[in-house]
C-alpha positions as CSV (number, residue, x, y, z in Angstrom):
1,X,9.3,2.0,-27.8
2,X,8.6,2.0,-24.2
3,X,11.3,2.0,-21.8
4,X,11.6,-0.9,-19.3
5,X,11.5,1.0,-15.5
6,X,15.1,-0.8,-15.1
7,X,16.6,1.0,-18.4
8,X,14.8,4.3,-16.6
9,X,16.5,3.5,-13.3
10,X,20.0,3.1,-14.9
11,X,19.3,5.9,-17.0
12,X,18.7,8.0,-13.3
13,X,22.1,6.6,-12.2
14,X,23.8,8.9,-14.5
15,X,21.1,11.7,-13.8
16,X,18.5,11.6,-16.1
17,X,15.9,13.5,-14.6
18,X,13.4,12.9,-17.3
19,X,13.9,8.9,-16.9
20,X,13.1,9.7,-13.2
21,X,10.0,12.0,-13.8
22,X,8.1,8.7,-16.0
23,X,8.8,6.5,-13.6
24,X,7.4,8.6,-11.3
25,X,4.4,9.1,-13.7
26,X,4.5,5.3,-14.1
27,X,3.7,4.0,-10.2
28,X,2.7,7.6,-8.2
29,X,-1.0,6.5,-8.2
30,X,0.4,2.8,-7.2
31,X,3.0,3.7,-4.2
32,X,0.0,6.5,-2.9
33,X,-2.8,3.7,-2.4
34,X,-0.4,1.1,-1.2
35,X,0.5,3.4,1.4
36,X,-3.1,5.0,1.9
37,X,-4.5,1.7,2.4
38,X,-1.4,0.5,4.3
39,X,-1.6,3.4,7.0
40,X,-5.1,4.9,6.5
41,X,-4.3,8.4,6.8
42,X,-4.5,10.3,2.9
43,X,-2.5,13.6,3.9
44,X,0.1,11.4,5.8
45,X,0.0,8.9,2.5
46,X,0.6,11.9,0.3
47,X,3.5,12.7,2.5
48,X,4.8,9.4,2.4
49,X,4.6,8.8,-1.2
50,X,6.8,11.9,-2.1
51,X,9.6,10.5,0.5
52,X,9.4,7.3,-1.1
53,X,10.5,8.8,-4.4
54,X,12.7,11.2,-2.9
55,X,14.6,8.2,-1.8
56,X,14.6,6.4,-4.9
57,X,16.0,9.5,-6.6
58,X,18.8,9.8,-3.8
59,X,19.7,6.0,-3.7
60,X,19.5,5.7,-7.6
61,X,23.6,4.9,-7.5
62,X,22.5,1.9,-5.3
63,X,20.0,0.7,-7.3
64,X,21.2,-2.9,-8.8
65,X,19.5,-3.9,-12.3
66,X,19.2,-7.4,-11.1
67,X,16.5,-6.5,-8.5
68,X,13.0,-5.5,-10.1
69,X,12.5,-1.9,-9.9
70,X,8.7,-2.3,-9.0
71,X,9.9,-4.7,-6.1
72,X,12.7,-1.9,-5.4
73,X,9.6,0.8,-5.0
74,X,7.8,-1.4,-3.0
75,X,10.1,-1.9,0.0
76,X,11.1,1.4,0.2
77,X,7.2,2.0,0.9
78,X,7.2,-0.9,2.9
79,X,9.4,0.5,4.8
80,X,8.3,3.7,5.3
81,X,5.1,2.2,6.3
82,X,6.4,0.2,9.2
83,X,8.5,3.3,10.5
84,X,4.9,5.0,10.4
85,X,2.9,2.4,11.9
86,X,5.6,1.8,14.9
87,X,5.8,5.4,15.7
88,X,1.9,5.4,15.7
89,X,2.2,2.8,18.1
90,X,4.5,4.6,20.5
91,X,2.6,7.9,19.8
92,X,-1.5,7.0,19.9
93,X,-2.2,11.0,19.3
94,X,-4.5,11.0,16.8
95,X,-6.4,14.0,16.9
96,X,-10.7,13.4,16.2
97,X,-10.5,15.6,13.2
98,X,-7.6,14.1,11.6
99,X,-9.5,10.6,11.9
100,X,-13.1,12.7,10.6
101,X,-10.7,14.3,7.8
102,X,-8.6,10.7,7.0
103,X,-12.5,8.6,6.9
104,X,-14.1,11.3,4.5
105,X,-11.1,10.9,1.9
106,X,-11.7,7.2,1.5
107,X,-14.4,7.4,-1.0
108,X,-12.3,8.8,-3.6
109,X,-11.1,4.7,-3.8
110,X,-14.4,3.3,-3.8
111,X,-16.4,3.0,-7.0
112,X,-19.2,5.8,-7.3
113,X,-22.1,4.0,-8.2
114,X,-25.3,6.4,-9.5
115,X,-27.4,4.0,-7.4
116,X,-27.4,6.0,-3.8
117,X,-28.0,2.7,-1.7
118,X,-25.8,0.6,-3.4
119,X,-23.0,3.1,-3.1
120,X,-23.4,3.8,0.6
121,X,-23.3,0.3,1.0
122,X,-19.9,0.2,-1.4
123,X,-18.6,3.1,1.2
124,X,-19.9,1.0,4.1
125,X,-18.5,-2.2,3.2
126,X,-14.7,-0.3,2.2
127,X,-14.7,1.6,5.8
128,X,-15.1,-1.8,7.1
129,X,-12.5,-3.8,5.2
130,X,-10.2,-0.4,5.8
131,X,-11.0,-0.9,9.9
132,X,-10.5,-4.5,9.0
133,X,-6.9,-4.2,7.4
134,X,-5.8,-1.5,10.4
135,X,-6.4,-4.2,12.8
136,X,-3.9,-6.6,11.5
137,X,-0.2,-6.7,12.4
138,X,2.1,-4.9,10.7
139,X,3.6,-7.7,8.0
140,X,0.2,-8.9,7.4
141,X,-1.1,-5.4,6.7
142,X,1.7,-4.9,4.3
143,X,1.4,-8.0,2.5
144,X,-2.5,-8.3,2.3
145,X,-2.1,-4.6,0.6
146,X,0.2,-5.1,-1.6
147,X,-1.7,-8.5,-2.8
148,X,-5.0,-7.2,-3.3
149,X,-4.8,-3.9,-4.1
150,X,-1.5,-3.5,-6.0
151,X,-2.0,-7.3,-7.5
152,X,1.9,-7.9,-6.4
153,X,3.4,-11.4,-7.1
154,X,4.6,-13.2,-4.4
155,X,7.7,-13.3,-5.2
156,X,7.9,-9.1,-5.3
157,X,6.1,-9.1,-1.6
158,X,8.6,-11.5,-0.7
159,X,11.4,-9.0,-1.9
160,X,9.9,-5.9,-0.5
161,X,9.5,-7.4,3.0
162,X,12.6,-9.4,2.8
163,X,11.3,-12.6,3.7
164,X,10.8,-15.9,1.1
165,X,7.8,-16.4,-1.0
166,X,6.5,-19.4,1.7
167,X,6.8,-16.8,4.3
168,X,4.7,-14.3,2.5
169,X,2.2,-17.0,1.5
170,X,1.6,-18.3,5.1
171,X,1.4,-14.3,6.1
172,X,-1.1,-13.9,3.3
173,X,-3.0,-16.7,4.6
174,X,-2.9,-15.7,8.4
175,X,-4.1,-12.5,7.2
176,X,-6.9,-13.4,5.3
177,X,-8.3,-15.6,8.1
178,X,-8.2,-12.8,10.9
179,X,-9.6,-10.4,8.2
180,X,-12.4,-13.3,7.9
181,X,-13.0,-12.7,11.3
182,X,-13.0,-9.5,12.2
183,X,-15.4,-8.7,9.5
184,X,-17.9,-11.5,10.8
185,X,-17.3,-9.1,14.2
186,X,-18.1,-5.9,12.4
187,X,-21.2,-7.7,10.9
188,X,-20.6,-8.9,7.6
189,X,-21.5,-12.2,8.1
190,X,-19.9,-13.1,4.4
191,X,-16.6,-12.6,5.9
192,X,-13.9,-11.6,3.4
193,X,-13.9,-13.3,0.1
194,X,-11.1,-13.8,-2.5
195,X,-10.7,-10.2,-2.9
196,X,-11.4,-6.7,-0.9
């Protein structure tokens, strides 16, 4: 039988590193795009991924079963998102190639179609949500992320960015109406439907 991730989390407590290892295997591919599409970069995502469970392995004892580990994960990434996005902010350094090297990564989370035009426009039409989703503020960005690529509840946003669930609603919303925009501005006049 299948351990639940809040048995494998108590089970880390006491310093089972096995227990720790699944649910690493569990939600590695999970924390790396939240954070990938979250910040843009892919080496700086990899990066940010192993801290996340670096800290869940050193705040184990802290962990309390009553909180959802997946909603645990989550604002640890969250957080370690908005440190990276503010120090962006302060420090607008990006070199060209890391931008070149950070764009030609993407298309390893877009579907490869065997049609060539329908997959460029696939790749197109992802650069352009990923522009799309950088432009937003920070707790939009997180939430709109979390939503639509990791398929969160509401409930485990509101948790991760430690607001209520009508909070993270009305920040969904206000996200998905300037992403509306901006991709009307970048030319697709469809705007952004129910999902990226």
């Amino acid at each position: 039988m299948r351990s639940s991730d809040e048995e494998l989390m108590l089970r880390c407590k006491n310093g089972d590193v096995n227990a720790f290892e699944l649910l690493v295997s569990r939600y590695q591919d999970a924390v790396m795009n939240f954070i990938y599409h979250t910040i843009g970069d892919y080496h700086r995502a990899e990066d940010l991924c192993q801290e996340t469970f670096i800290k869940v392995f050193k705040n184990a004892r802290g962990y309390r079963s009553k909180n959802r580990f997946k909603s645990w994960l989550f604002k640890i990434a969250a957080n370690l998102c908005r440190n990276e996005l503010r120090y962006r902010r302060r420090h607008p350094s990006d070199s060209l190639e890391r931008i070149i090297e950070s764009e030609g990564n993407a298309d390893i989370f877009v579907d490869t179609s065997p049609m060539p035009d329908e997959l460029f426009e696939r790749k197109e039409r992802a650069m352009l949500v990923k522009r799309a989703i950088e432009c937003l503020p920070e707790n939009q960005r997180l939430a709109i992320v979390m939503r639509e690529y990791e398929s969160l509840r509401y409930d485990e946003i509101a948790y991760a960015l430690g607001c209520s669930v009508g909070a993270v609603k009305s920040i969904i919303h206000r996200a998905r109406q300037n992403l509306r925009k901006i991709l009307v501005r970048y030319g697709l006049e469809e705007g952004y439907n129910a999902r990226i």
